[in-house]
KEZAVO-736866 format. One record per residue (C-alpha): x, y, z. Coordinates in steps of 0.05 Angstrom, whole numbers, padded with zeros to 5 digits, always signed. Layout:
# KEZAVO-736866
XYZ...
//
This chain:
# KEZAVO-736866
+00555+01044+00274+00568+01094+00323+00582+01169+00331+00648+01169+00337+00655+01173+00266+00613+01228+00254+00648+01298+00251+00618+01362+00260+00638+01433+00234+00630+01508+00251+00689+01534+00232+00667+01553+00163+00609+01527+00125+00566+01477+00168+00601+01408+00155+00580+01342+00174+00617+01279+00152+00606+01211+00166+00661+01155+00148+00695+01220+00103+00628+01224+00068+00586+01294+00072+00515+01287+00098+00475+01336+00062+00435+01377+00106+00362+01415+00094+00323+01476+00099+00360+01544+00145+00325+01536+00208+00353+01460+00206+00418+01485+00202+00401+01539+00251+00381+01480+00296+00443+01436+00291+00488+01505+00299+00462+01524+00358+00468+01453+00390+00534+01446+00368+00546+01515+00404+00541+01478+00468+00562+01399+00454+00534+01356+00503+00486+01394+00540+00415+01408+00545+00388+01469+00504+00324+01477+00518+00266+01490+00465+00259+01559+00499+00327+01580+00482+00322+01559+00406+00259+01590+00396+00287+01654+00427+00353+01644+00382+00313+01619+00317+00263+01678+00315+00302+01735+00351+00254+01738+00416+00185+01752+00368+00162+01675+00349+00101+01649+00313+00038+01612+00338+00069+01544+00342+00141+01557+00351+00152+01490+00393+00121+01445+00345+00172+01474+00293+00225+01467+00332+00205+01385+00347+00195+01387+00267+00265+01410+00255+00292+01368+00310+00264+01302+00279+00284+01317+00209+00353+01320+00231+00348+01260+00262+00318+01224+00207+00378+01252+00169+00440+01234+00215+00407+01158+00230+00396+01151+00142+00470+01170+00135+00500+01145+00199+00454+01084+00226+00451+01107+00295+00402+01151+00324+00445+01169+00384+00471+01233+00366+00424+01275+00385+00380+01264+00457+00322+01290+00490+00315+01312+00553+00266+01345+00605+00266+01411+00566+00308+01404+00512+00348+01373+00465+00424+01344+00470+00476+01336+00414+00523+01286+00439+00599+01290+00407+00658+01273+00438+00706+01333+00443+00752+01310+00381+00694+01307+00323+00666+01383+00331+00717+01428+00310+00701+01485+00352+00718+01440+00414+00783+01416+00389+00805+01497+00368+00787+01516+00445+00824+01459+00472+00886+01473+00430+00880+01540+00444+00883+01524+00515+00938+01482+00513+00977+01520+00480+00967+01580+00531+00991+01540+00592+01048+01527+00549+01064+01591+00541+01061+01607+00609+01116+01548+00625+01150+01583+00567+01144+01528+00525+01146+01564+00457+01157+01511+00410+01096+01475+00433+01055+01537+00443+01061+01554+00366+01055+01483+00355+00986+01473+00388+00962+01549+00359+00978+01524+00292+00942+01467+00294+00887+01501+00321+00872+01552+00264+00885+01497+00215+00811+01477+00237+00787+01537+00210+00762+01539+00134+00724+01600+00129+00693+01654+00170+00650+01618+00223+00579+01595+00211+00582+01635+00153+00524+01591+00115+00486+01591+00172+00421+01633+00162+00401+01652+00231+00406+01736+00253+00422+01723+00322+00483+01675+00312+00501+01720+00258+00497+01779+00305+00526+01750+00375+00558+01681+00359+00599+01696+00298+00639+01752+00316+00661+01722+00377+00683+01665+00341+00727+01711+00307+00751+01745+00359+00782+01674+00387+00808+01665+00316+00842+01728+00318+00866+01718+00393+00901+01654+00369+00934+01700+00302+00962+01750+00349+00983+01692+00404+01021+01668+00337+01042+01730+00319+01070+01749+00390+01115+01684+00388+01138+01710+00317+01169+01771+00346+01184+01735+00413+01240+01691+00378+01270+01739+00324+01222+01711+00264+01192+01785+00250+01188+01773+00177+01137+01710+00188+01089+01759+00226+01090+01802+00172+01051+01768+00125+00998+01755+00171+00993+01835+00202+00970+01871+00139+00912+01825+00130+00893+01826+00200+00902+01906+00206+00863+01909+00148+00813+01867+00167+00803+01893+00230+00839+01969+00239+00812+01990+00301+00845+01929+00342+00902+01964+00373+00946+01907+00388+00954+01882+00309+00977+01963+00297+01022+01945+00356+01050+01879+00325+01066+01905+00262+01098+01968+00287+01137+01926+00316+01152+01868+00262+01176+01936+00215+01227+01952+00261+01251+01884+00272+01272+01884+00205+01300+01944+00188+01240+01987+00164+01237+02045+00218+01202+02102+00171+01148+02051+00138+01137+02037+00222+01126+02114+00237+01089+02116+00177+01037+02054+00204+01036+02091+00271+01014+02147+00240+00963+02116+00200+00934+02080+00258+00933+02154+00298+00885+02184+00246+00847+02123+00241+00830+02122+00318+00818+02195+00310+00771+02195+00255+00738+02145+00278+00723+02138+00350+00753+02208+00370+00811+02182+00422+00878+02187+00422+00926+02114+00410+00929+02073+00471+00987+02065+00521+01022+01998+00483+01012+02044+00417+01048+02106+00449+01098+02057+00483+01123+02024+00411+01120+02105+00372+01168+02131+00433+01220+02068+00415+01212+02090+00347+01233+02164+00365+01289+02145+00413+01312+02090+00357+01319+02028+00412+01294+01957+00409+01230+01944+00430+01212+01908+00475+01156+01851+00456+01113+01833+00489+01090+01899+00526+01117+01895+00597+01044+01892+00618+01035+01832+00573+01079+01789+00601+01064+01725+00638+01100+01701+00695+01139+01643+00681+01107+01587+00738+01169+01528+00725+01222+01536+00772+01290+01547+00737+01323+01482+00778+01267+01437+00750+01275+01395+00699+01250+01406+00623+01186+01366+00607+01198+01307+00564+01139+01296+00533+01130+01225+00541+01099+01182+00489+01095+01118+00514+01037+01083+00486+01052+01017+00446+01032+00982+00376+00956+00979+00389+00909+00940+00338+00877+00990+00282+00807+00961+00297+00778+00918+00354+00721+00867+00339+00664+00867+00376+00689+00933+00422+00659+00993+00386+00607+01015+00439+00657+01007+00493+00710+01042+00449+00668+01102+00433+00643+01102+00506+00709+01103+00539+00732+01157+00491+00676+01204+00510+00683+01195+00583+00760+01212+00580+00750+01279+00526+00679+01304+00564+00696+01366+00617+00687+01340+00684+00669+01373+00749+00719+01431+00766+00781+01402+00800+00769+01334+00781+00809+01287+00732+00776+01239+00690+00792+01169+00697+00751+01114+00665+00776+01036+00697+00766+00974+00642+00756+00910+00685+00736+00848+00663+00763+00771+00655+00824+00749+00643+00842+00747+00571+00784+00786+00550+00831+00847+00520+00823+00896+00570+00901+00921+00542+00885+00928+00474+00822+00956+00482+00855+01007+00532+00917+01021+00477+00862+01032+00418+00824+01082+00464+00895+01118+00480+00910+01118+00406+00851+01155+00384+00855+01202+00448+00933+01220+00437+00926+01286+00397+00878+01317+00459+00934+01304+00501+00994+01343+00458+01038+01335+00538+01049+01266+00531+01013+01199+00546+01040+01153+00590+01041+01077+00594+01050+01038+00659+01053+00963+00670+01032+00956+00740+01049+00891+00741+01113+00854+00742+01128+00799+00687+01121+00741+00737+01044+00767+00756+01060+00812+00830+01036+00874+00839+01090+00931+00826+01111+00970+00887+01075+01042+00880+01150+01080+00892+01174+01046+00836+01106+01066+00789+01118+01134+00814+01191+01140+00799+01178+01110+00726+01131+01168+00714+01173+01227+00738+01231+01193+00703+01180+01195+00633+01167+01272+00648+01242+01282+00643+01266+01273+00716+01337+01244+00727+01350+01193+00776+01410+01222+00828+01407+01260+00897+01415+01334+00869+01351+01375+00869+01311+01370+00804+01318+01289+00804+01269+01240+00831+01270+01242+00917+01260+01188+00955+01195+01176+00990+01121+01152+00957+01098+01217+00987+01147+01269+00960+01143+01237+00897+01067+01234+00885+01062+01308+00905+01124+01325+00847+01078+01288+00793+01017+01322+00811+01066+01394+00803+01099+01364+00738+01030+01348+00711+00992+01414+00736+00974+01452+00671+00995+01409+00623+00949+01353+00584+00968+01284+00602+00938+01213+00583+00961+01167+00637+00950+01089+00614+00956+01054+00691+00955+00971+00658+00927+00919+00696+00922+00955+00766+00917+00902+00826+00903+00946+00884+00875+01013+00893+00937+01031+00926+00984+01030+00863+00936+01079+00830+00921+01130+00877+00994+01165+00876+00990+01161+00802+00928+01210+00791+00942+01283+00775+00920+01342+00821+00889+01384+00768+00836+01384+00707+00877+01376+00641+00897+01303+00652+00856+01242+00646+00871+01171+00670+00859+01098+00637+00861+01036+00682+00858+00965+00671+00849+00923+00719+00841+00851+00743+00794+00871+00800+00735+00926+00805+00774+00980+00848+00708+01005+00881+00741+01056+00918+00766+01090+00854+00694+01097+00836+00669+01116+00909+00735+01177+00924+00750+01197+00859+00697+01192+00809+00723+01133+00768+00674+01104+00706+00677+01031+00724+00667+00994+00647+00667+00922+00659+00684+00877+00599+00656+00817+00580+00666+00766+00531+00653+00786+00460+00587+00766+00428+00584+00708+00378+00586+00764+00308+00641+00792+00346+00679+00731+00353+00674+00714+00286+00696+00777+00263+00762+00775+00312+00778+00714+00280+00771+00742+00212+00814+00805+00223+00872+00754+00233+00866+00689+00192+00824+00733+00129+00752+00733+00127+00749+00691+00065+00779+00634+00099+00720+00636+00151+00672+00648+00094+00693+00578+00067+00676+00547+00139+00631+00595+00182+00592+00538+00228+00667+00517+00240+00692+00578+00257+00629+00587+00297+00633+00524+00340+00715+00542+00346+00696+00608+00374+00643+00566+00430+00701+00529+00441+00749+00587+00458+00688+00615+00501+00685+00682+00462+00743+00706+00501+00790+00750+00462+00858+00723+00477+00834+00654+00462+00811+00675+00402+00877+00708+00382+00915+00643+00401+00868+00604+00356+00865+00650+00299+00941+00654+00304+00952+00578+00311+00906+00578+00233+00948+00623+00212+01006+00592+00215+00981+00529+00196+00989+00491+00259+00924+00462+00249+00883+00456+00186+00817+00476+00189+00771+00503+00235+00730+00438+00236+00795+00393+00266+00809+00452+00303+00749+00453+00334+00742+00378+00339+00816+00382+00376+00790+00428+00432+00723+00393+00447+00762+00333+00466+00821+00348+00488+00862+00400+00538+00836+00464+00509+00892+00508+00547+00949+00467+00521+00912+00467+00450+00914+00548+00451+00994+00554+00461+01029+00588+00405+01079+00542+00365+01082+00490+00427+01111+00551+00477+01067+00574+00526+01005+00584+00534+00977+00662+00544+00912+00641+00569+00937+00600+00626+00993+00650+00639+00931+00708+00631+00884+00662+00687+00947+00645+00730+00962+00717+00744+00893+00732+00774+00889+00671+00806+00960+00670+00843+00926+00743+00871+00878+00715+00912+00882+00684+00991+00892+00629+00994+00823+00605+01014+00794+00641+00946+00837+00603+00911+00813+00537+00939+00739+00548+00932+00758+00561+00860+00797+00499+00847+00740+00462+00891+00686+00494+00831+00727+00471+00786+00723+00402+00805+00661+00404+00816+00639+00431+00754+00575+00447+00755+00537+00484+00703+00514+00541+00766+00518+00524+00842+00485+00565+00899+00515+00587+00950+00489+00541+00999+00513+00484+00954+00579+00520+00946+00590+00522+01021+00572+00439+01031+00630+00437+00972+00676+00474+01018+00655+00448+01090+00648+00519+01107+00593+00570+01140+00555+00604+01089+00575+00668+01111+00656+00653+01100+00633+00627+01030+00608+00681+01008+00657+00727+01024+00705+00685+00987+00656+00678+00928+00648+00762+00925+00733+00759+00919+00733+00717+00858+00675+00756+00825+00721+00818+00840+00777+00791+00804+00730+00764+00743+00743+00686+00767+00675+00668+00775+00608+00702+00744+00561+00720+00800+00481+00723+00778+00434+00770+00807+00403+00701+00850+00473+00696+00883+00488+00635+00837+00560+00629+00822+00581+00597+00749+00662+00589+00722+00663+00605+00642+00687+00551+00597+00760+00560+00599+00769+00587+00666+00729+00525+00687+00783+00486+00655+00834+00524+00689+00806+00506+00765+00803+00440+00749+00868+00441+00732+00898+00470+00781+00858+00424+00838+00892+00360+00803+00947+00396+00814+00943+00427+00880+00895+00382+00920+00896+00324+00946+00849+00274+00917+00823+00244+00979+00808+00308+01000+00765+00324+00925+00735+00268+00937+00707+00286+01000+00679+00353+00977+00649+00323+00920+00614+00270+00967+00590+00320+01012+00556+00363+00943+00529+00305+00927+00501+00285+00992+00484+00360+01009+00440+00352+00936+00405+00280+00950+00384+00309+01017+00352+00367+00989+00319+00334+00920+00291+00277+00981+00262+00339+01003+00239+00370+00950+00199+00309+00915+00167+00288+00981+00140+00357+00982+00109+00361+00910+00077+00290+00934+00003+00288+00923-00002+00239+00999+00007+00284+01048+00064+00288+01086+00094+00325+01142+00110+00396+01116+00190+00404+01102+00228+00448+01139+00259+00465+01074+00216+00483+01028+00152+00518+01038+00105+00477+00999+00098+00437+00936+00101+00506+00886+00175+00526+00925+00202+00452+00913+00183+00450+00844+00220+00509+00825+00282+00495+00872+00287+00422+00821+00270+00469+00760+00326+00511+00769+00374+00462+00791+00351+00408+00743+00419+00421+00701+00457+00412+00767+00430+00342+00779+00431+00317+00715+00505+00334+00722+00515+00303+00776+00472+00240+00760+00524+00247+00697+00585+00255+00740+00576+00190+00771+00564+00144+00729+00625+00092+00718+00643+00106+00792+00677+00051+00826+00641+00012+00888+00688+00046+00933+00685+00110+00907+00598+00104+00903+00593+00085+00972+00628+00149+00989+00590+00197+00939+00523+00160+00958+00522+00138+01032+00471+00091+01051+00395+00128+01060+00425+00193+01019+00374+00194+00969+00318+00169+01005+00323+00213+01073+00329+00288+01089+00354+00315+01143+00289+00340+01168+00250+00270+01149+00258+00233+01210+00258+00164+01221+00196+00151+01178+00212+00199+01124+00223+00141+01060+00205+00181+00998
//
């Protein structure tokens, strides 16, 4: 389970819903409690503050124990109905309810509300009303109105109804803006009523009257309103009021709204209308195995960031392993918090090269509504000039930008908008470490999916009954498709169809034969070897050898010392060629330094060295692994010898050796594996005379 399907309401009576079911809650101060947490969503209130709040300044003899009371108890309650116990933290002084921005209602009507502002400053009315609709639709009742706590009663409330009736008159003022007086209408007498010492409702309906055709019932409100103010506060009506009678007495239009009132429109005329682009595609209605990363991702994009910084969260991760679709679901559930538009980019051309960044940038002004041409309001030439006119297209509005499968920095950096509002998603095939270091990225590296997850990927697409029937099957399929998500899709696909029978033959198939070929589609090609060809055909060149030479190698883990024997190279040029394929996700790099190739992409290198390499020249690189490992295990045994011997210059002492043939003991017996059914010829070279039974640092008396 996780949060994200838990939704939180002020807006009425306290609400909380989990999976569209309502979780009961307890006693007043509990509800006090989660109101005033909910008040301010992701950050720290501390237990002074709600004892203040709970018990209007004057608090009992142990206060802060009750508070910790009511604080558990609705934890016990939200973990019994939701399973997770996430939701609310603790921190140095207080207590955290984490939500992302789209389950508490309150947040959603603010960030409508705000949208829909800037939109009426571009003059956008259409979506204005749009986004000012939606927001009151959120409402279902006066705020916190079950809620029994003095002060929010006394401070919180009414302000909430003050931005309720803000977003009315906002409605109301685009009523009367575009000629549609009689809608207002029905909305002014209640609010007049409901409130008749707000000026600017007296103002609106004044107004509405006259706009259709009632000019005595409008002197008559004015009028009414005069008294009122009179009676009641002792002051005469204010200048807006006194504007709208004089219209009434000189019979012209009015003019709405009040000069005053009006906001300066910030679009230039020559510019082009926004387009509001919607871009995203078909993305999958679940993801297996993904939730935590899912819910994460979602928070990171909808949380408030630092002032005059964008959010932008980067998905890396393997080849295959669904960095797309996990970036499409996110966008999905994150489209109505950005009602501008969301993007989607492919920064990467169907044959694998990076896309150049003028052409990224002149897809994106041309999805804003930007013609191509040389007139002024179309897209200019120049990376420059046209990164600055998408950072002023973007500037106010609320923008999801999808950047897929990002190569280089470079390609993203003109994307990103100027101004909070926007947020960016990235995929990409390496880690883009200077995203994270200049502008604040979120690096969320994906790996492949866990065993349960697997299985329940494959279910979503062939039914789960039919992995019911076979479940070690589908299990030992999944092993074989190494977890990773595209394989998985191929496989499940490939059952589905009926290409192969069952998951036992299936399995059976890919444990001895060419697993890549074995995960096409239909015979066409394969998407995992096109997915590890891309990322691979990246690299320099000399990356790309050490990979194939791993490959061939293939070796459960290798060092990096053993690595650079492999490759006939200094340590130090190894391992800067070992850090570029652990940036692109081509190797797995342990915390010892110890580099391993998973399953499939394992297959892959060795692929590609019987394709690429000669073999004379394999052969020699596995001969001088082998050699580099019969030197050291000489070593290593002479040194856990009880006779003594003359201490090696590799190893320490008899504890240091025993662990160095611990930890590579899967290494040798590989090797020891490898050979076997080796030719003469071919022994002679992997095993040159004296090998095994002298190290370099042995001498000429050294015999083990």
């Amino acid at each position: 389970m996780t949060t994200e399907a838990v939704y939180f309401g002020l807006l009425g009576p306290l609400d909380i819903r989990y999976a569209a079911r309502q979780i009961p809650l307890g006693a007043g101060r509990q509800r006090s409690v989660l109101a005033l947490l909910l008040l301010q969503t992701n950050q720290e209130v501390t237990v002074e503050s709600l004892i203040k709040r709970l018990w209007d300044g004057e608090p009992p003899g142990g206060a802060r124990n009750a508070v910790q009371a009511y604080v558990a108890r609705l934890r016990r309650t939200l973990r019994e109905a939701t399973g997770t116990d996430q939701l609310i933290r603790s921190g140095p002084g207080g207590y955290a309810l984490t939500a992302p921005d789209d389950t508490v209602d309150l947040t959603r009507f603010r960030s409508l509300t705000a949208t829909a502002e800037r939109a009426l400053v571009r003059g956008e009315l259409a979506l204005a009303a749009r986004n000012f609709t939606e927001s009151l639709s959120l409402w279902r009742g006066a705020a916190l109105q079950d809620v029994p706590c003095e002060t929010l009663q006394r401070d919180e409330a009414p302000a909430l109804e003050d931005e309720r009736l803000h977003v009315v008159e906002r409605l109301c003022d685009l009523d009367l803006m575009q000629g549609a007086a009689a809608n207002a209408l029905s909305v002014l007498r209640g609010v007049v009523a409901e409130r008749p010492l707000r000026e600017r409702p007296w103002c609106q309906l004044i107004t509405a009257l006259y706009q259709c055709g009632r000019r005595a019932e409008a002197l008559t409100a004015y009028h009414d309103v005069a008294q009122l103010l009179y009676a009641e506060l002792a002051v005469e009506p204010g200048p807006d009021l006194r504007a709208v009678h004089q219209c009434l007495l000189d019979d012209v239009d009015i003019e709405w709204p009040p000069p005053r009132d009006r906001m300066p429109q910030v679009r230039p005329a020559a510019q082009a209308p926004w387009a509001e682009p919607r871009q995203l595609p078909c993305g999958p209605a679940e993801l297996a195995g993904r939730e935590a990363t899912e819910g994460q991702a979602v928070r990171l994009l909808s949380t408030p960031t630092a002032a005059g910084t964008v959010p932008v969260v980067v998905l890396t991760g393997a080849p295959g392993c669904g960095k797309t679709a996990l970036a499409v679901r996110v966008a999905h559930r994150l489209a109505a918090r950005f009602p501008d538009g969301q993007m989607f980019l492919p920064l990467t051309a169907p044959d694998g090269s990076p896309r150049d960044p003028d052409d990224l940038l002149a897809d994106a002004l041309h999805a804003t509504g930007l013609p191509t041409g040389d007139g002024q309001g179309c897209v200019p030439p120049g990376s420059t000039a046209r990164s600055s006119l998408l950072r002023a297209r973007l500037a106010g509005r609320r923008v999801l930008l999808v950047l897929d499968d990002a190569g280089d920095p470079a390609q993203v950096t003109p994307l990103l908008p100027g101004e909070p509002g926007c947020a960016v998603l990235v995929t990409a095939r390496t880690e883009l470490s200077e995203l994270t270091a200049f502008h604040g990225a979120h690096r969320m590296p994906l790996d492949c999916l866990e065993p349960d997850g697997a299985l329940d990927l494959l279910a979503q697409i062939v039914g789960r009954d039919r992995v019911a029937t076979e479940p070690e099957a589908a299990a030992e399929l999944a092993a074989e498709c190494g977890h990773l998500p595209l394989a998985l899709c191929a496989a499940a696909a490939n059952l589905a169809s009926h290409r192969f029978s069952s998951f036992r033959s299936y399995a059976n198939r890919l444990r001895a034969g060419d697993r890549l070929t074995l995960l096409s589609l239909g015979g066409g090609g394969c998407a995992v070897r096109s997915a590890f060809e891309h990322s691979y055909r990246a690299l320099p060149a000399p990356a790309r050898r050490l990979f194939r030479l791993l490959g061939a190698a293939d070796l459960p883990e290798t060092g990096i010392e053993a690595v650079a024997a492999l490759a006939d190279l200094p340590v130090e040029e190894v391992t800067g060629h070992a850090q570029r394929l652990s940036a692109a996700h081509l190797v797995i790099e342990s915390a010892h330094g110890r580099l391993r190739l998973p399953g499939l992409l394992r297959d892959y290198a060795a692929e590609r060295a019987r394709t690429e390499d000669d073999p004379a020249q394999l052969r020699a690189a596995r001969a001088r692994l082998v050699c580099w490992y019969a030197s050291r295990t000489a070593a290593a045994v002479r040194a856990c010898l009880t006779v003594p011997r003359r201490a090696s210059a590799l190893f320490s002492g008899s504890q240091q050796a025993g662990e160095w043939l611990e930890s590579e003991a899967v290494n040798l017996t590989a090797l020891a594996r490898w050979t076997d059914g080796q030719g003469p010829q071919d022994a002679a070279v992997l095993f040159p005379e004296g090998s095994l039974c002298r190290s370099p640092d042995a001498g000429s008396d050294g015999a083990a």
